[in-house]
C-alpha atoms as a printed R data frame, in Angstrom:
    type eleno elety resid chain resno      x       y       z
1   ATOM     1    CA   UNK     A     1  0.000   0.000   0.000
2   ATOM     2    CA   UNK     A     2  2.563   2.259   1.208
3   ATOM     3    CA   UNK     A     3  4.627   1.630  -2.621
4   ATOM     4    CA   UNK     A     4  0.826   2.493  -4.639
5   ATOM     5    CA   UNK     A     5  0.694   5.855  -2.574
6   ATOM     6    CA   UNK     A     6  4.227   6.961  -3.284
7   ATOM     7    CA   UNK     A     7  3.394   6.360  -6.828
8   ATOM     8    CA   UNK     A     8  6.048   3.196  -7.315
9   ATOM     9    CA   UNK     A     9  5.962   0.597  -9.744
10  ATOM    10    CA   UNK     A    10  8.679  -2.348 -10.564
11  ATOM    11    CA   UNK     A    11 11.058  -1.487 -13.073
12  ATOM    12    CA   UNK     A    12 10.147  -3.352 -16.204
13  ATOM    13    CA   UNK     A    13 12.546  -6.171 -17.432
14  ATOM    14    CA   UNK     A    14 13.718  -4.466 -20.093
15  ATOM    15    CA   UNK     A    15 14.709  -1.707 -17.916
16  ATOM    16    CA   UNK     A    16 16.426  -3.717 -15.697
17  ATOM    17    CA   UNK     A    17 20.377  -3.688 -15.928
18  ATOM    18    CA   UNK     A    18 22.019  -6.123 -18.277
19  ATOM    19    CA   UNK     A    19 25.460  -7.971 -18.123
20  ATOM    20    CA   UNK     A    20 26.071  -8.461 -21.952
21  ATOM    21    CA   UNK     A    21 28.272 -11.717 -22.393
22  ATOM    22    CA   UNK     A    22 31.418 -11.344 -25.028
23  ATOM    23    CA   UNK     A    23 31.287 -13.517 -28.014
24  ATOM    24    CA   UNK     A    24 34.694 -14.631 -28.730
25  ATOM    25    CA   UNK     A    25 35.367 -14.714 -32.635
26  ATOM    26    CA   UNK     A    26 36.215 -18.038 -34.575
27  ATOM    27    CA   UNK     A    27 39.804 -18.586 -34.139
28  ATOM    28    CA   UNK     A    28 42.140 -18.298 -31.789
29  ATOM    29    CA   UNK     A    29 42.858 -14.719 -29.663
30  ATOM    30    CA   UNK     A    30 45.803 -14.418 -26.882
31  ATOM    31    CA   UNK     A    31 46.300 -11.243 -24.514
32  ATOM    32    CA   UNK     A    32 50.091 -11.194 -22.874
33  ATOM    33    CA   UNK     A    33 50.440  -9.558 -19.336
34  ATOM    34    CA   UNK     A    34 53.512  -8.304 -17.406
35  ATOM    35    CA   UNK     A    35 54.475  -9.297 -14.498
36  ATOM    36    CA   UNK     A    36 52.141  -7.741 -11.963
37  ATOM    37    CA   UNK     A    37 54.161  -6.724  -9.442
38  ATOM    38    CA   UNK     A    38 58.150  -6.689  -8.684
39  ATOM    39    CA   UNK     A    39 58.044  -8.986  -6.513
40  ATOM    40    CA   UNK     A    40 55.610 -11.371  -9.013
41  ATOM    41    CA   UNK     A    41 57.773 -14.899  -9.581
42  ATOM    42    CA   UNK     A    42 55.030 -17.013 -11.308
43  ATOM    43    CA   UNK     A    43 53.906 -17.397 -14.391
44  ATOM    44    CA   UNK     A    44 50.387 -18.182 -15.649
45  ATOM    45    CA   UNK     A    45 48.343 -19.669 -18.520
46  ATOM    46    CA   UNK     A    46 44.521 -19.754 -18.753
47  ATOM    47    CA   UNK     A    47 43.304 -21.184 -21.745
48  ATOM    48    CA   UNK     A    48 39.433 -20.382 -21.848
49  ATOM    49    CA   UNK     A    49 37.147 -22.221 -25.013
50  ATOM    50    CA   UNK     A    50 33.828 -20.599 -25.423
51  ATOM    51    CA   UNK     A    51 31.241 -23.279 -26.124
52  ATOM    52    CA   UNK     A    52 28.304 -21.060 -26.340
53  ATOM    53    CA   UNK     A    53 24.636 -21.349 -25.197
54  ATOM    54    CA   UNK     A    54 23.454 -24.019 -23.796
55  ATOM    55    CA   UNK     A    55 20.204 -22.888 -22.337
56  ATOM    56    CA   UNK     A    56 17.517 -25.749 -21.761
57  ATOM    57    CA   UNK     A    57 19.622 -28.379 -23.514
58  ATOM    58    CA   UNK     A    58 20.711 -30.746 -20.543
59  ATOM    59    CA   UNK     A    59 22.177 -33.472 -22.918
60  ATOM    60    CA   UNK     A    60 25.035 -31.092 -24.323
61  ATOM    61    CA   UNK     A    61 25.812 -29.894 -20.802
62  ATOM    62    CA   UNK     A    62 26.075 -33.682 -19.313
63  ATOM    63    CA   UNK     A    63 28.402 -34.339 -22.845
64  ATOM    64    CA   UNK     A    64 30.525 -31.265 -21.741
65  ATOM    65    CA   UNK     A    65 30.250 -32.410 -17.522
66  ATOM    66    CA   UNK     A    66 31.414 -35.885 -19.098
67  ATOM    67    CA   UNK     A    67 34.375 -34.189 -20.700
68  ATOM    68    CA   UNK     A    68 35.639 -32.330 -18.565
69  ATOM    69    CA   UNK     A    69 35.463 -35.318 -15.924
70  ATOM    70    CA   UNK     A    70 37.431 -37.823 -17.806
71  ATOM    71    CA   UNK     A    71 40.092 -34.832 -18.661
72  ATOM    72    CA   UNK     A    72 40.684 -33.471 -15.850
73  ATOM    73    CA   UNK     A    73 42.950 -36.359 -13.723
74  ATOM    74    CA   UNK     A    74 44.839 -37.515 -17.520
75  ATOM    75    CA   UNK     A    75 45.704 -33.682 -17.641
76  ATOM    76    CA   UNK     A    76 46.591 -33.251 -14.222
77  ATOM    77    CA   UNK     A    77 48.807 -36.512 -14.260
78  ATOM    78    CA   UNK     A    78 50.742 -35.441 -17.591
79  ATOM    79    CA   UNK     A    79 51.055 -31.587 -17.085
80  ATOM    80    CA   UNK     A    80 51.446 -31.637 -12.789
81  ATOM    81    CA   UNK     A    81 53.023 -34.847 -11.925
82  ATOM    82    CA   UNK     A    82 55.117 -36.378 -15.014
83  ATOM    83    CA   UNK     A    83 56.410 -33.487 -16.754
84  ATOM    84    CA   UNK     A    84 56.076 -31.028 -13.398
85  ATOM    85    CA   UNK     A    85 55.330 -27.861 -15.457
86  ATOM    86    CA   UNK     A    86 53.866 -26.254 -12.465
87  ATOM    87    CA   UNK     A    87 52.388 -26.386  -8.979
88  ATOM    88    CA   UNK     A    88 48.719 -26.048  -9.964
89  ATOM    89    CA   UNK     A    89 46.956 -27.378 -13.240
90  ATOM    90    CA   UNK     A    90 43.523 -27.429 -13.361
91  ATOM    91    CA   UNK     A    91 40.363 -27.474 -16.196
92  ATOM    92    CA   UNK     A    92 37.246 -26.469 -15.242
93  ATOM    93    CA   UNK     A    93 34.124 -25.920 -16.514
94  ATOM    94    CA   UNK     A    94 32.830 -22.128 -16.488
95  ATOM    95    CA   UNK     A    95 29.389 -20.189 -17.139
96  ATOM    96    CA   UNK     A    96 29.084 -16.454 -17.789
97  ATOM    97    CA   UNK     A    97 26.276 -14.905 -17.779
98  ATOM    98    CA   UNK     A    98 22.895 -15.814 -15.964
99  ATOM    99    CA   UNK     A    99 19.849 -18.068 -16.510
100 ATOM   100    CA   UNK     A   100 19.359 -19.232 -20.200
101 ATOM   101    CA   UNK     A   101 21.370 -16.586 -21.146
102 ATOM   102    CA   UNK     A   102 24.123 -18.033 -19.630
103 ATOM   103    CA   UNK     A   103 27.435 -19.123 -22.219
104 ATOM   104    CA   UNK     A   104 28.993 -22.103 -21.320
105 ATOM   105    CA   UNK     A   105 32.853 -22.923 -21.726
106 ATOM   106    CA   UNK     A   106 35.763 -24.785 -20.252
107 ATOM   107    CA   UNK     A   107 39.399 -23.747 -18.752
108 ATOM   108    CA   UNK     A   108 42.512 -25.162 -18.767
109 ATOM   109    CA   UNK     A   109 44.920 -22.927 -15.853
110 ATOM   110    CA   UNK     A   110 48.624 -23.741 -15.014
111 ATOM   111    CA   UNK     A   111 50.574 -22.214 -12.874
112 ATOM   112    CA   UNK     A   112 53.968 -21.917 -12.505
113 ATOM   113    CA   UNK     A   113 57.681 -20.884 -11.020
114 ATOM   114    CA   UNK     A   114 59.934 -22.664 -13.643
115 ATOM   115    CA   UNK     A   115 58.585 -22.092 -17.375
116 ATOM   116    CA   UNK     A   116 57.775 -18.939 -19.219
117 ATOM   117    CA   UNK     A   117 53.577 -18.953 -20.736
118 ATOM   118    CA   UNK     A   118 54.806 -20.359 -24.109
119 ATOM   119    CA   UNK     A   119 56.393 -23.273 -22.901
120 ATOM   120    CA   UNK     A   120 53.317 -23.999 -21.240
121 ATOM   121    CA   UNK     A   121 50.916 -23.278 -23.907
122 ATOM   122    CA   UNK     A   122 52.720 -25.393 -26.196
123 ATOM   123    CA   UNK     A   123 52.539 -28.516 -23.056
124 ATOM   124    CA   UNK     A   124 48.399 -27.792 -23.132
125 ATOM   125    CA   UNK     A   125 47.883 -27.552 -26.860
126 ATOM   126    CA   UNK     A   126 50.082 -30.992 -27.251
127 ATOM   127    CA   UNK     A   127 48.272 -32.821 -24.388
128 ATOM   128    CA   UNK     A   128 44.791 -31.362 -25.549
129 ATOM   129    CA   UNK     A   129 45.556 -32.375 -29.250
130 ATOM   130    CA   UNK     A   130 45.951 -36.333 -28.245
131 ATOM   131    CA   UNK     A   131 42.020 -35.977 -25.863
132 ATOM   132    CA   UNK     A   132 40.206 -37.416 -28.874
133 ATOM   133    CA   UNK     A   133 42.413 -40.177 -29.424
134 ATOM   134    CA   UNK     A   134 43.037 -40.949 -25.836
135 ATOM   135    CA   UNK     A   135 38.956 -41.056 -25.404
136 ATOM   136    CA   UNK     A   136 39.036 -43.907 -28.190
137 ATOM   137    CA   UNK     A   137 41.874 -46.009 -27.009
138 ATOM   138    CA   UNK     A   138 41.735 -45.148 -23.402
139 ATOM   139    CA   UNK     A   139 38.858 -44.838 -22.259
140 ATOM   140    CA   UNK     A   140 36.916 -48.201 -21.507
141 ATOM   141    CA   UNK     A   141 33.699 -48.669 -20.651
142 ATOM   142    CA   UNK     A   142 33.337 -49.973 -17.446
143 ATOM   143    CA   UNK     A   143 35.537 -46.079 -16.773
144 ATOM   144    CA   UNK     A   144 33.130 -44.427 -18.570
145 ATOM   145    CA   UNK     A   145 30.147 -45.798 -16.493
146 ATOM   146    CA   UNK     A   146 31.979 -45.502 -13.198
147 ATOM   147    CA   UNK     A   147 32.388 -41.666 -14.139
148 ATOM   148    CA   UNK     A   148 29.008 -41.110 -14.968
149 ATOM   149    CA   UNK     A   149 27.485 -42.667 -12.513
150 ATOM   150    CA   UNK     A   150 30.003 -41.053  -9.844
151 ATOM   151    CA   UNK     A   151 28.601 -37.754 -11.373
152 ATOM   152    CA   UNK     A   152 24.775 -38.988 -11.049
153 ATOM   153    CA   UNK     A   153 25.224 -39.866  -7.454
154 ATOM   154    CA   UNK     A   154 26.865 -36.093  -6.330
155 ATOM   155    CA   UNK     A   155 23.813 -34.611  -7.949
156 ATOM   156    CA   UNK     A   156 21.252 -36.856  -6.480
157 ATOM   157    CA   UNK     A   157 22.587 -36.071  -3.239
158 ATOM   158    CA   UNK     A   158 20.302 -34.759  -0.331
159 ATOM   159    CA   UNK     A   159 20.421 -31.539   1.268
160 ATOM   160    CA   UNK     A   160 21.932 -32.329   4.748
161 ATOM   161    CA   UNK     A   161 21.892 -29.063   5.983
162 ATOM   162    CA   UNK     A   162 19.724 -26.230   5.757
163 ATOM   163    CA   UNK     A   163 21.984 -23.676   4.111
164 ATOM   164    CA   UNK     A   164 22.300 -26.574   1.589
165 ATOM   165    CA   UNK     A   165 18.576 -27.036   0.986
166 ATOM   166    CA   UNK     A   166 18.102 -22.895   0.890
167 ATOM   167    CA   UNK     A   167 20.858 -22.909  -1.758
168 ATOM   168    CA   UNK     A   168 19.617 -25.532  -3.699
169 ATOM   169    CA   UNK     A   169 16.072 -23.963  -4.122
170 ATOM   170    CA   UNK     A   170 17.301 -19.967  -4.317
171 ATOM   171    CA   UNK     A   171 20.265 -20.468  -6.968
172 ATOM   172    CA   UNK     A   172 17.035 -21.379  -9.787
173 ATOM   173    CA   UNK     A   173 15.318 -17.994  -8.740
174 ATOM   174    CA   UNK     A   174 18.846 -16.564  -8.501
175 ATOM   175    CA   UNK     A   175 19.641 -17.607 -11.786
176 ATOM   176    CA   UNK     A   176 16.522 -16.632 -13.576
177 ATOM   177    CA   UNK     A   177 16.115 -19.795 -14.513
178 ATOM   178    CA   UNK     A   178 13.226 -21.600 -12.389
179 ATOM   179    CA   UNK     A   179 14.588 -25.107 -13.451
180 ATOM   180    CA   UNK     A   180 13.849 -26.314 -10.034
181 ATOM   181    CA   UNK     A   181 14.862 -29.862 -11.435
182 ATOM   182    CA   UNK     A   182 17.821 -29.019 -12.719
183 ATOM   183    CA   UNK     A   183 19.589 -31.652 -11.502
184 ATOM   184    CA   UNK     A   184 17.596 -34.553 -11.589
185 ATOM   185    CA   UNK     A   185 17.197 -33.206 -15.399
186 ATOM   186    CA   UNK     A   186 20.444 -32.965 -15.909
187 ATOM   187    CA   UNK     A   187 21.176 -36.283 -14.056
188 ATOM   188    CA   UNK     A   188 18.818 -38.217 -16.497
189 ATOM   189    CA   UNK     A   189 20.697 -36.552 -18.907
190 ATOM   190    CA   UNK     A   190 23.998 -38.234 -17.970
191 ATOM   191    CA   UNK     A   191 22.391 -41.452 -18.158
192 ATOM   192    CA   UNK     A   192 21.228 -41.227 -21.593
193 ATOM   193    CA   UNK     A   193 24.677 -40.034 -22.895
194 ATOM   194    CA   UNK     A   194 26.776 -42.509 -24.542
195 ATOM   195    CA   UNK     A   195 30.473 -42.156 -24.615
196 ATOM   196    CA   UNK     A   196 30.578 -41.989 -28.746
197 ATOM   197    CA   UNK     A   197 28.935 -38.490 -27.814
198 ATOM   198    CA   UNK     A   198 31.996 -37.596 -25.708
199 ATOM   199    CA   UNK     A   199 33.997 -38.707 -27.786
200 ATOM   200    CA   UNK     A   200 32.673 -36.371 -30.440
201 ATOM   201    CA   UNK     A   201 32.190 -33.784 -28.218
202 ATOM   202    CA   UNK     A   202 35.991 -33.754 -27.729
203 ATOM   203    CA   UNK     A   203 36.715 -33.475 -31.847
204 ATOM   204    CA   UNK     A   204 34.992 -30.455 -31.604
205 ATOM   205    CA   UNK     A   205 36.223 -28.598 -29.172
206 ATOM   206    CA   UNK     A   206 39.311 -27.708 -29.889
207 ATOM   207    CA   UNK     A   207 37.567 -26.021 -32.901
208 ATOM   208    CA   UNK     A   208 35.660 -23.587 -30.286
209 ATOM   209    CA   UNK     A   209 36.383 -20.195 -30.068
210 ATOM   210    CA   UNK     A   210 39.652 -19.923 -28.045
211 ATOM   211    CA   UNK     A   211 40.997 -16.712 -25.796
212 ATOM   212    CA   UNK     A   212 44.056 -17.486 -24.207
213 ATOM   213    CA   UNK     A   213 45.818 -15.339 -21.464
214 ATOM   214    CA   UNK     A   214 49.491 -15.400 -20.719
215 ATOM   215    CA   UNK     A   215 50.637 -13.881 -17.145
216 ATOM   216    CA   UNK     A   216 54.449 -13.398 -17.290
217 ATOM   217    CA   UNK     A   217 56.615 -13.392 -13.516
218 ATOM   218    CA   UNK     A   218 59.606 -11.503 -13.466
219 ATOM   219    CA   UNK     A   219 62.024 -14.484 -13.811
220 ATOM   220    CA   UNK     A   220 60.195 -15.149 -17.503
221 ATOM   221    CA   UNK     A   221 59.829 -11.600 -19.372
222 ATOM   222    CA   UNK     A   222 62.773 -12.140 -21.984
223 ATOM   223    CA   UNK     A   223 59.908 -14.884 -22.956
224 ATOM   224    CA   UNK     A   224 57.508 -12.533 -23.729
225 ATOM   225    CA   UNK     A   225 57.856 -12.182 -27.757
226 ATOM   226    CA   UNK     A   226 58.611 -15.783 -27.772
227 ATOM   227    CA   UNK     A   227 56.298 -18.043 -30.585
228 ATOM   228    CA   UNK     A   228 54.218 -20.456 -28.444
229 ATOM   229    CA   UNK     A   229 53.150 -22.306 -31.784
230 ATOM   230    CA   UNK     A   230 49.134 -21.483 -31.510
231 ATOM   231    CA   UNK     A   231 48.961 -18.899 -34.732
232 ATOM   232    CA   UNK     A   232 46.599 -16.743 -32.092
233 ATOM   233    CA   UNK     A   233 46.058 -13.237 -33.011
234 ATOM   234    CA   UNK     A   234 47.361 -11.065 -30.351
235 ATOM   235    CA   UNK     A   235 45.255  -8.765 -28.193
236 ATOM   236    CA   UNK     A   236 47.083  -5.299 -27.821
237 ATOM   237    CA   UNK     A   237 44.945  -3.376 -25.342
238 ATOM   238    CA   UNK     A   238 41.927  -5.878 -23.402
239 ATOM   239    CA   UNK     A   239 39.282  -3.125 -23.271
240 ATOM   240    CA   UNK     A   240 39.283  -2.402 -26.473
241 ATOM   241    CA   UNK     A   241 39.718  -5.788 -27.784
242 ATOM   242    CA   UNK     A   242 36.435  -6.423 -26.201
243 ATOM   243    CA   UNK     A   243 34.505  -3.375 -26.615
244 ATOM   244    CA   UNK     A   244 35.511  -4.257 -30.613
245 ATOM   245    CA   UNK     A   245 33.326  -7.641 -29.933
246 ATOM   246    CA   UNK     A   246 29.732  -8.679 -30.687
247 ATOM   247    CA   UNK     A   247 27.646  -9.443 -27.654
248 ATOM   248    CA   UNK     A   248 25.485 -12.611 -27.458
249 ATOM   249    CA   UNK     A   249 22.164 -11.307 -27.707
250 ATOM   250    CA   UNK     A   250 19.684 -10.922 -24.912
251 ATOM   251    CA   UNK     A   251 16.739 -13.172 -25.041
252 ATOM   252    CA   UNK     A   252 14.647 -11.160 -22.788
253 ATOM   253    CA   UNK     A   253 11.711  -9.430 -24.308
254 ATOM   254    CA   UNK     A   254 11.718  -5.934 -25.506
255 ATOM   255    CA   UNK     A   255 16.032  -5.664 -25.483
């Protein structure tokens, strides 16, 4: 009552304020970074593929959960523990955005004291190269179904505390998304994929859009014109680079 008398009103959706999502161009795009500090020693490679939208489509996020799940140790093991390129290696899956408007993509990070970002591109772009082939030979199936259903059983879990159950119903409305049932969606979704999806999933994603970002420490900047074999087209300034982008579009009515 006390909002009609003053007059207020909710702010329309359109009006509301948007968080536009880059879309990365075909190809492949780096940005190089000083050291950023003096006393900086590590170097640092993040190696982001843009998959784009996957909105309601469950399947092609369990493919991409899939993925990432049966990467993620092989990549560790080669990059952390047999070559010991640096102290943390990591690949992740990552959202930007919010709702169905969300893009999806995935990240491969390393970290390191003891080799310049070109060395270590040139380690990720040879490991990621052999993922397709490794998924054929490698991969068996009783792996395969111990993976998936190892991810069916985290998302099946109950809420045992009440911060838990609160976050579990808020992030939908959070999100924008209302899918309540996300994850006993998405879980049926795992169950239905077969690996020949992976595996086909993993052909084409090292064609996705690719923005790579190269942190230099202090003990690697005579590295920092040095060829690290991708072909990428350099980024000179980041702000403009992205201001010079197309946005994906907004799927909310009247924007």
């Amino acid at each position: 009552r006390e909002m009609e008398a003053a007059g207020a009103a909710p702010l329309p959706r359109a009006e509301w304020a948007a968080s536009p999502v880059t879309r990365v161009p075909r190809g492949s795009w780096r940005l190089r970074l000083q050291p950023l500090s003096e006393e900086e020693n590590n170097s640092g490679v993040a190696c982001y593929y843009q998959c784009g939208r996957l909105g309601e489509d469950v399947g092609s996020e369990a493919a991409l959960r899939l993925f990432l799940r049966l990467v993620k140790q092989p990549l560790f093991d080669e990059l952390r523990t047999r070559q010991q390129l640096g102290y943390a290696v990591s690949c992740s899956l990552r959202y930007t955005g919010r709702g169905l408007e969300r893009v999806a993509g995935f990240q491969v990070m390393l970290l390191s004291k003891s080799y310049a970002p070109p060395h270590l591109q040139r380690a990720i772009d040879a490991y990621l190269a052999g993922v397709p082939q490794m998924f054929v030979e490698s991969v068996s199936d009783d792996e395969y179904q111990t993976t998936r259903r190892a991810l069916v059983t985290r998302l099946l879990e109950p809420d045992r505390t009440l911060a838990e159950a609160f976050e579990t119903r808020w992030a939908p409305i959070e999100e924008e998304d209302f899918f309540f049932d996300r994850n006993v969606r998405l879980a049926a979704a795992l169950e239905a994929t077969p690996l020949a999806d992976v595996i086909a999933l993993a052909r084409a994603a090292l064609g996705y859009p690719r923005l790579l970002v190269h942190v230099f420490g202090n003990p690697h900047k005579a590295a920092f014109d040095e060829e690290d074999g991708t072909g990428a087209t350099p980024i000179e300034e980041c702000e403009a680079w992205r201001a010079a982008q197309d946005v994906w579009p907004s799927l909310m009515p009247g924007e």
